[in-house]
VOGU-3710 file (C-alpha; in Angstrom, 3 decimals, decimal comma):
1> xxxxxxxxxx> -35,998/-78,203/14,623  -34,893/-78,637/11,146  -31,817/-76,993/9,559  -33,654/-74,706/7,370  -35,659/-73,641/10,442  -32,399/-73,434/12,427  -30,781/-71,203/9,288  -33,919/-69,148/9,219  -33,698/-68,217/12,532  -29,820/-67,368/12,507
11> xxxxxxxxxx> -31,076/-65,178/9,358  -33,377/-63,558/11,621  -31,178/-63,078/14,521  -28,494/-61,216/11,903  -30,990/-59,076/10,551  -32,286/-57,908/14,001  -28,527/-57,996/15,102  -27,950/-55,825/12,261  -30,675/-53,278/12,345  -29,668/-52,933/16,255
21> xxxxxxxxxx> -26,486/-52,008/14,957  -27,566/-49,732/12,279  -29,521/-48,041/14,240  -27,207/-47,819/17,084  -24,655/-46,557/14,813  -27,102/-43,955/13,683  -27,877/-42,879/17,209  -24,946/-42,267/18,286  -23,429/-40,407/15,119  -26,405/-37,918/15,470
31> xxxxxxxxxx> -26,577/-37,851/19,549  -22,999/-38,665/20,336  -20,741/-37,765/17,715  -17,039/-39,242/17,746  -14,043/-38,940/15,591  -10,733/-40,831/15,289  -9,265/-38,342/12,920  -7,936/-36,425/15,672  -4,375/-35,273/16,968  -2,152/-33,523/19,970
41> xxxxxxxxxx> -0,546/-30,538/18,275  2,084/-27,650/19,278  2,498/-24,652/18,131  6,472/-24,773/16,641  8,904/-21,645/16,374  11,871/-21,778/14,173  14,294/-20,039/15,868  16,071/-17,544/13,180  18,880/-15,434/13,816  18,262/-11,652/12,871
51> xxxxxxxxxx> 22,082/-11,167/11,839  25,088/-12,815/10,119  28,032/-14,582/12,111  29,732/-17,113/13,144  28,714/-19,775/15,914  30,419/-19,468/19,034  28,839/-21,426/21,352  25,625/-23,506/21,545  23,987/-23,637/25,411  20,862/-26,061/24,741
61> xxxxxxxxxx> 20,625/-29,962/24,457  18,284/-31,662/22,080  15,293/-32,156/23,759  15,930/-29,694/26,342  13,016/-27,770/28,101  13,681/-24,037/28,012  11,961/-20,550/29,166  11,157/-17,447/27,627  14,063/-15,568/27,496  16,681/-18,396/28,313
71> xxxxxxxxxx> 19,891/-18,289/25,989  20,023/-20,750/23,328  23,142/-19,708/21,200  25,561/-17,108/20,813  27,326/-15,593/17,647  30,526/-13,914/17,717  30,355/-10,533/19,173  33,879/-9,321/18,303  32,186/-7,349/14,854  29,376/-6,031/16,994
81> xxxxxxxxxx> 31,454/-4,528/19,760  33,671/-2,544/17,380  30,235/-1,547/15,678  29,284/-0,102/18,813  32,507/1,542/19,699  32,604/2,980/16,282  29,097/4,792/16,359  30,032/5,840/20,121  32,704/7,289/18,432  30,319/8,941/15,806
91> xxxxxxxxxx> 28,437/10,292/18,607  31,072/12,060/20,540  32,543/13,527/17,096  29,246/14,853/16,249  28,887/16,703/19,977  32,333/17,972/19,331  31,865/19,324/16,326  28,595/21,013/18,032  30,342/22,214/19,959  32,819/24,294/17,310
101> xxxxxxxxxx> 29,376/25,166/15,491  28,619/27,116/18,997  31,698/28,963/18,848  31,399/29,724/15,318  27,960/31,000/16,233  29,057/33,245/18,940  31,542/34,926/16,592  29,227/35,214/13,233  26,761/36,853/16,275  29,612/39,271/17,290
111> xxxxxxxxxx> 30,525/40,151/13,545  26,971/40,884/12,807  26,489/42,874/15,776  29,721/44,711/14,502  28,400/45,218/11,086  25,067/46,275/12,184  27,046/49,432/14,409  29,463/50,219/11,580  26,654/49,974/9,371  24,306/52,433/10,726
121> xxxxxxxxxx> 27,786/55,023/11,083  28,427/54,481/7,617  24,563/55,612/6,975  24,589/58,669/9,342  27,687/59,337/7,284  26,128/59,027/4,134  23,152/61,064/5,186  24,971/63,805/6,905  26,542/64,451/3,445  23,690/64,407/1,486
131> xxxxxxxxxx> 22,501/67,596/3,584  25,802/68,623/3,316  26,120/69,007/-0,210  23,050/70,694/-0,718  24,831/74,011/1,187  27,725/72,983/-0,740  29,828/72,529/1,750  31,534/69,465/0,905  31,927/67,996/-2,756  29,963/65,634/-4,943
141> xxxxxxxxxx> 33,079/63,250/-4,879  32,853/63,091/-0,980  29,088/62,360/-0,797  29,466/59,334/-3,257  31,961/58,111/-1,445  29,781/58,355/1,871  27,457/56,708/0,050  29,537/54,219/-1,792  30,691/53,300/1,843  27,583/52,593/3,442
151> xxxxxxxxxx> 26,221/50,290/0,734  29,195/48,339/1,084  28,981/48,309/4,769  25,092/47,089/3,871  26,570/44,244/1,793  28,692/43,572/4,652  26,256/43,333/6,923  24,200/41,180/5,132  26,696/38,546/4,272  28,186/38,510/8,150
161> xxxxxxxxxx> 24,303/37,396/8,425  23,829/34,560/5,460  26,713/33,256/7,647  25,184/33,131/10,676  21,857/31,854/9,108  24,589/29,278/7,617  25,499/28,236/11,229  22,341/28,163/12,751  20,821/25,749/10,056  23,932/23,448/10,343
171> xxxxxxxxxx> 23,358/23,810/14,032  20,311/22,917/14,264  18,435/22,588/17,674  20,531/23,608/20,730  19,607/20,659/22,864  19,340/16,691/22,638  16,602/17,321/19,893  19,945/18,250/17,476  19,418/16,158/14,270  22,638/15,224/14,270
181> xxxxxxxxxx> 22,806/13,976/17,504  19,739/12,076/17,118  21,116/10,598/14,073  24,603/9,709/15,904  22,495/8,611/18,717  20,339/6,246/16,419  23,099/4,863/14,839  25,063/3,667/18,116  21,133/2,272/19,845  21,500/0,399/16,406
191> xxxxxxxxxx> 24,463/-0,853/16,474  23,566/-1,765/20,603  20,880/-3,639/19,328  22,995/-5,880/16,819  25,325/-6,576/19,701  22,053/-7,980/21,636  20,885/-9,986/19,027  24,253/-12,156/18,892  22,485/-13,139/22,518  20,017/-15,515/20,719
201> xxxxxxxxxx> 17,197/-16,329/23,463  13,900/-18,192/23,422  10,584/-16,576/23,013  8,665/-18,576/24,564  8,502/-21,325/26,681  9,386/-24,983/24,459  11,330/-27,774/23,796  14,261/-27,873/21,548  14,317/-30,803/19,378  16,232/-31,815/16,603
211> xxxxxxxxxx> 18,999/-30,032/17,197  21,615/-30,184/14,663  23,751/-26,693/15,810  27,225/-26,933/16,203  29,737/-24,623/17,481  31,621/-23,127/14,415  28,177/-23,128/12,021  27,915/-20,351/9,946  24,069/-17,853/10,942  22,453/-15,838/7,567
221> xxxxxxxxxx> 19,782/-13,616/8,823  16,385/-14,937/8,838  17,766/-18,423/8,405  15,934/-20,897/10,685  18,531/-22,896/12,888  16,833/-24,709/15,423  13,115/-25,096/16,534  11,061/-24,807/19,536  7,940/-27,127/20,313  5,515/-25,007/22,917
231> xxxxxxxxxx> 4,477/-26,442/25,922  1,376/-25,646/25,201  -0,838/-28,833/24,046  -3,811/-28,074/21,043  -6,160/-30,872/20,283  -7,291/-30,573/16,842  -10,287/-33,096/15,975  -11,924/-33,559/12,423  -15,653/-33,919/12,656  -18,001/-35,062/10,066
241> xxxxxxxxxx> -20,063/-31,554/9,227  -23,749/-33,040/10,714  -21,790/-34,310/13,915  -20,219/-30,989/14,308  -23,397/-29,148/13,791  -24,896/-28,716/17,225  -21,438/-28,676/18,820  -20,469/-25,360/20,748  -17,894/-23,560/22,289  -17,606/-24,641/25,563
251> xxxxxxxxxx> -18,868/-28,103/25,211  -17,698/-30,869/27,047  -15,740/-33,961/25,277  -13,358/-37,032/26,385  -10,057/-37,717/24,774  -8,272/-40,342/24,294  -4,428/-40,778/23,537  -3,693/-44,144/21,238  -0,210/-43,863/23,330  -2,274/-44,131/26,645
261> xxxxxxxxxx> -5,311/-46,453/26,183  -8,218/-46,352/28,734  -7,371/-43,438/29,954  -10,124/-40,898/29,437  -9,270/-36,814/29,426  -11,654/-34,653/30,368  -11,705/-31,375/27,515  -13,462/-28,816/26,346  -14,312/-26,887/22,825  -11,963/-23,754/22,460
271> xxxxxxxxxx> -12,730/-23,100/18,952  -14,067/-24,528/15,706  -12,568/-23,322/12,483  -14,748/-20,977/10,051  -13,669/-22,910/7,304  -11,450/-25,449/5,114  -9,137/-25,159/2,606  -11,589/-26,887/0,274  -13,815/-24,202/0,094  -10,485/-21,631/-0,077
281> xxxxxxxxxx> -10,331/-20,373/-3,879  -7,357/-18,562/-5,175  -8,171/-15,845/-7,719  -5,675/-16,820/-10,864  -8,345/-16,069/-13,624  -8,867/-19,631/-14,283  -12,012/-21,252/-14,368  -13,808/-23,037/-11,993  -13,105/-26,429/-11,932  -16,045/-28,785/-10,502
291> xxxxxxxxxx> -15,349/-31,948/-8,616  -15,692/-35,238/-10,130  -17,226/-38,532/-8,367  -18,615/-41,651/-9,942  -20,025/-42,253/-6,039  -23,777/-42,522/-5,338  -22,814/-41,335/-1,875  -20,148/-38,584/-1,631  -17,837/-38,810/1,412  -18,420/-36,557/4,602
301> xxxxxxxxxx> -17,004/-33,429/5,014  -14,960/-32,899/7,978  -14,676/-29,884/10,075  -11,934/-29,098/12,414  -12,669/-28,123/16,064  -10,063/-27,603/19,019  -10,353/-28,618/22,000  -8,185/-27,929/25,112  -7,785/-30,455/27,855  -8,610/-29,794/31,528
311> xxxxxxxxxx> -5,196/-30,853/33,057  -2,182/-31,179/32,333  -1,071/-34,051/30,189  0,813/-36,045/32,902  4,184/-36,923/30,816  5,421/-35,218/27,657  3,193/-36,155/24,628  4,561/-34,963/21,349  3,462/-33,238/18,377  1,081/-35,301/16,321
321> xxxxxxxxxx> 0,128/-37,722/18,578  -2,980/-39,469/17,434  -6,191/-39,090/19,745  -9,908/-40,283/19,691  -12,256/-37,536/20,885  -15,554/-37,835/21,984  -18,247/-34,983/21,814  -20,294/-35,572/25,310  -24,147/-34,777/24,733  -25,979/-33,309/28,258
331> xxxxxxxxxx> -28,370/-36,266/28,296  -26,468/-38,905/31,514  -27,735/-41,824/29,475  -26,395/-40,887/26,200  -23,091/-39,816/28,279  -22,540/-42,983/29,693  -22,818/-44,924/26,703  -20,588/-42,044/25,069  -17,682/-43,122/28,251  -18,307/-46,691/27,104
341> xxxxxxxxxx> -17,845/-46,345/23,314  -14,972/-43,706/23,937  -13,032/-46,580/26,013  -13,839/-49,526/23,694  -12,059/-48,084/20,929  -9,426/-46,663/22,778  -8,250/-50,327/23,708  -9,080/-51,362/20,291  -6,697/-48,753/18,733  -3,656/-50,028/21,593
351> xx> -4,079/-53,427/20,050  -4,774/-52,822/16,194
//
């Protein structure tokens, strides 16, 4: 065989070679979709006190696995308590002074009740005089002065009962609907509250990490201090929008940690995002600006899909850990070759 025969034939190989490969590469991007733009993710809470004070002691570790509800830090308490003990305070002032309002009740009731019998008298008075004058049996002077005296007995009468009206509406309600007491009793669940809050606790379960807190730190309110990685692990994989078209919730995939290579994770599809943020626009009353690209062939767009594994990780993987994830399609052919090119580039990714 010559050389140029030999060189033809190694041209012919390539291009058969290469259209195996093309097509193979076509296949499987249409019947087994893959991506390598994929990641471990946890949901992080910064940890924020909801009051001002001073650090007084710090009871995690960096690093340190925690429950809901465990104790993390404390701030001083000594402001708090007297905060408390001052609106207890409030609240027993306001009952005692309740408590005068009822006895200046009961004697604005008694003076009215007074007024109201001299009243009428003072009227029966007045009247008998009127009849009494017409026989003229007593004098004009002393039926004015009947009269004069039960109007001012009326006057009496109604001011002894502006005053009691007085009372009752600075009384209020009789019971523990008072408004004052509910507003004493507000005020010290209030200040209760505060005193809880210098108890700051997890809200769910995490891991602390990079702790910087020190004893003696200064808290502002709303000020982030620490923060707490869930336990809970979120695979987040980037699909190229054909490969993610027939994909469904509930599908099955393999994943594959860069951090353990080989190892194949059985998941599934929780979710798959509605959108981007490329195709988010903010209304600012500018004008559209279209996208510019010299390329014949634009680059994909890439969806994001979630996926949650089956079991547990078996040790702690972090935040952002880089994974390969591989969609598996229902046909035990194309599955099996999916397990094989899922592995391959697993190891590949350990040694690039």
């Amino acid at each position: 065989m010559t050389p140029e025969q030999k060189f033809s034939r190694w041209i012919k190989l390539s291009m058969i070679l290469f259209v195996m490969v093309f097509a193979y590469f076509i296949l499987a991007d249409l019947k087994m979709p893959l991506t390598q733009q994929a990641m471990a993710t946890r949901s992080v809470t910064k940890v924020a006190p909801q009051l001002n004070g001073h650090i007084t002691a710090v009871n995690v570790n960096n690093n340190q696995r925690v429950s809901k509800g465990e104790l993390l830090f404390n701030i001083d308490p000594a402001p708090h308590h007297l905060a408390v003990e001052k609106a207890r305070l409030n609240l027993e002032q306001t009952r005692k002074s309740n408590r005068q309002l009822d006895a200046s009740l009961a004697a604005a009731e008694a003076e009215v009740r007074a007024n109201s019998i001299v009243t009428e008298q003072k009227q029966r008075y007045a009247q008998r005089m009127s009849s009494l004058i017409s026989r003229n049996d007593v004098s004009q002077q002393q039926k004015d002065d009947a009269q004069s005296t039960a109007t001012a007995a009326q006057a009496s009468l109604l001011a002894a009962k502006a005053r009691l009206k007085e009372l009752q509406v600075r009384r209020g309600e009789l019971d523990e609907q008072n408004v004052n007491l509910r507003v004493a009793q507000n005020q010290l669940e209030q200040q209760q509250l505060n005193l809880s809050y210098t108890q700051v606790k997890a809200e769910q379960d995490g891991i602390v990490t990079n702790l910087q807190l020190k004893a003696g730190a200064y808290a502002a309110t709303g000020k982030p201090l620490l923060a707490l990685v869930s336990t809970e692990l979120d695979i987040i994989a980037d699909f190229r929008e054909k490969s993610s078209r027939q994909a469904i919730t509930g599908g099955r995939a393999l994943v594959a940690f860069d951090g353990d290579p080989g190892h194949l994770y059985p998941a599934y599809i929780t979710s798959m995002d509605a959108g981007i943020s490329a195709g988010q626009f903010e209304a600012n009353g500018s004008l559209a600006t279209p996208a510019k690209s010299n390329r014949w062939v634009r680059d994909a767009q890439r969806m994001r899909m979630h996926l949650t594994l089956d079991d547990d990780y078996p040790y702690t993987l972090p935040s952002g850990a880089r994974a390969t994830v591989q969609l598996l399609p229902d046909n035990s052919v194309f599955s099996l070759l999916a397990q094989m090119q899922i592995s391959l580039l697993s190891y590949l990714h350990y040694i690039y």
